[in-house]
N, C-alpha and C positions, 0 to 999 in steps of 0.2 A: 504494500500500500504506500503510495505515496505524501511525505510531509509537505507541507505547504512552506515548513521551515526552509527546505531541500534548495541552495544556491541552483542547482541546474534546471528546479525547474523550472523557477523566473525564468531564467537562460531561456530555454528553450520555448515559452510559455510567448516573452518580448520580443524574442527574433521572431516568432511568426508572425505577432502583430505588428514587426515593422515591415515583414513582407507585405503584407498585405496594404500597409500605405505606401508603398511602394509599385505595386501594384493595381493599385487604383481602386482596392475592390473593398468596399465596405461592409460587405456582406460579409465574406471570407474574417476581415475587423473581428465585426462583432459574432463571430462564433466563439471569441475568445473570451468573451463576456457572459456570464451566467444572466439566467433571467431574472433572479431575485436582487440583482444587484444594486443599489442603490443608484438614480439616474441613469441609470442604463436607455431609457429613452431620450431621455436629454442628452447622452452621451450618439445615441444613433443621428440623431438630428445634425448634430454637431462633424460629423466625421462625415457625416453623407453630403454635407455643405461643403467642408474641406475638401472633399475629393473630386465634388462634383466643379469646382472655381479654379485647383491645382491638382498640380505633382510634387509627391511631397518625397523626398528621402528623409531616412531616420539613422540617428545612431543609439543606442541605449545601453548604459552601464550599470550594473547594480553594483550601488556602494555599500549596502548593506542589508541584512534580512537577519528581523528581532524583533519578536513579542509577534509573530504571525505574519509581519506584513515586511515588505521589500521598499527600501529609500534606493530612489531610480534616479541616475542622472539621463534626461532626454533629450537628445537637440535633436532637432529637425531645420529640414530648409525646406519653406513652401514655394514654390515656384506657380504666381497664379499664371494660370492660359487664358488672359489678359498678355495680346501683346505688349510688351514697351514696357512691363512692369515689374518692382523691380525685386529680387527674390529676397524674401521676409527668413529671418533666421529665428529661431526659437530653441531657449535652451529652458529647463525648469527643473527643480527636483519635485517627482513623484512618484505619490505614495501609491503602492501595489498589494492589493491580498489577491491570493489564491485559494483553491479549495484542492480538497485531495482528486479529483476529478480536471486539473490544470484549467480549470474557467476562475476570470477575473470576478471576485465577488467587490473589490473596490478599487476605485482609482480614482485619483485626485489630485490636483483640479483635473475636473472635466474640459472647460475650458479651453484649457490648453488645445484640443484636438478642434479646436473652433476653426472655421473661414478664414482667409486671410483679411488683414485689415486692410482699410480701403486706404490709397495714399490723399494727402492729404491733399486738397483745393488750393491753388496756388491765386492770390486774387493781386488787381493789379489797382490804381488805384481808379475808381471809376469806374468800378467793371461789378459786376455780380456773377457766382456761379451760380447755374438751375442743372440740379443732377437729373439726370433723364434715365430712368430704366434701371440697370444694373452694369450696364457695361461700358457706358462712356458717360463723358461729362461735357456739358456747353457753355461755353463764355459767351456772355453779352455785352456786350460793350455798348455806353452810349458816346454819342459823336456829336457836337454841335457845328453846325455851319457859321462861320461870322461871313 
């Protein structure tokens, strides 16, 4: 039977779920996630967003695993499919439980596996941004004639 205490199983448990942000598939994610988990919808929502706006690679380190649960170093780099934009790095330490069954019963923040953030409006003076839609932005400029 497997311990949840078990360094490998993290190992093995994070490497699949950084495959699978790696491979784009959220499904594949949240297999890794039990359903009793704490936000585990909010965490679907969240990762379905992320994958669905980028390509993300991961790296994942466990600094340590005590009292049940795994302190995770995770960077990632989101690269959204938004041309021109510009690729978002993410590093955070989080917290990981397992079950003897190798599904994630927690993880935290959730967050973290959130959208990329939008960059930010660049205004000039005189001008107004009007965000249109979700994938681009339009400057309006007013102009006076003398």
């Amino acid at each position: 039977m497997l311990r949840a205490q078990d360094r490998s199983a993290y190992v093995d448990v994070l490497a699949g779920m950084a495959a699978a942000l790696a491979a784009s598939d959220a499904s594949e994610f949240l297999r890794y996630i039990d359903d009793g988990a704490p936000d585990r919808e909010r965490l679907k929502a969240l990762v379905e967003a992320l994958l669905a706006q980028a390509e993300v690679t991961s790296s994942v380190e466990v600094i340590e695993v005590a009292g049940g649960a795994a302190r995770v170093d995770w960077y990632m780099e989101v690269r959204a499919r938004t041309p021109g934009t510009p690729v978002e790095r993410r590093r955070r330490e989080v917290t990981v439980k397992i079950n003897a069954r190798q599904r994630v019963t927690e993880l935290r923040p959730v967050e973290f596996f959130g959208p990329p953030a939008r960059p930010a409006v660049k205004r000039e003076p005189g001008s107004r941004a009007i965000q249109a839609g979700c994938d681009f932005q339009l400057q309006v400029r007013r102009f006076s004639f003398a």
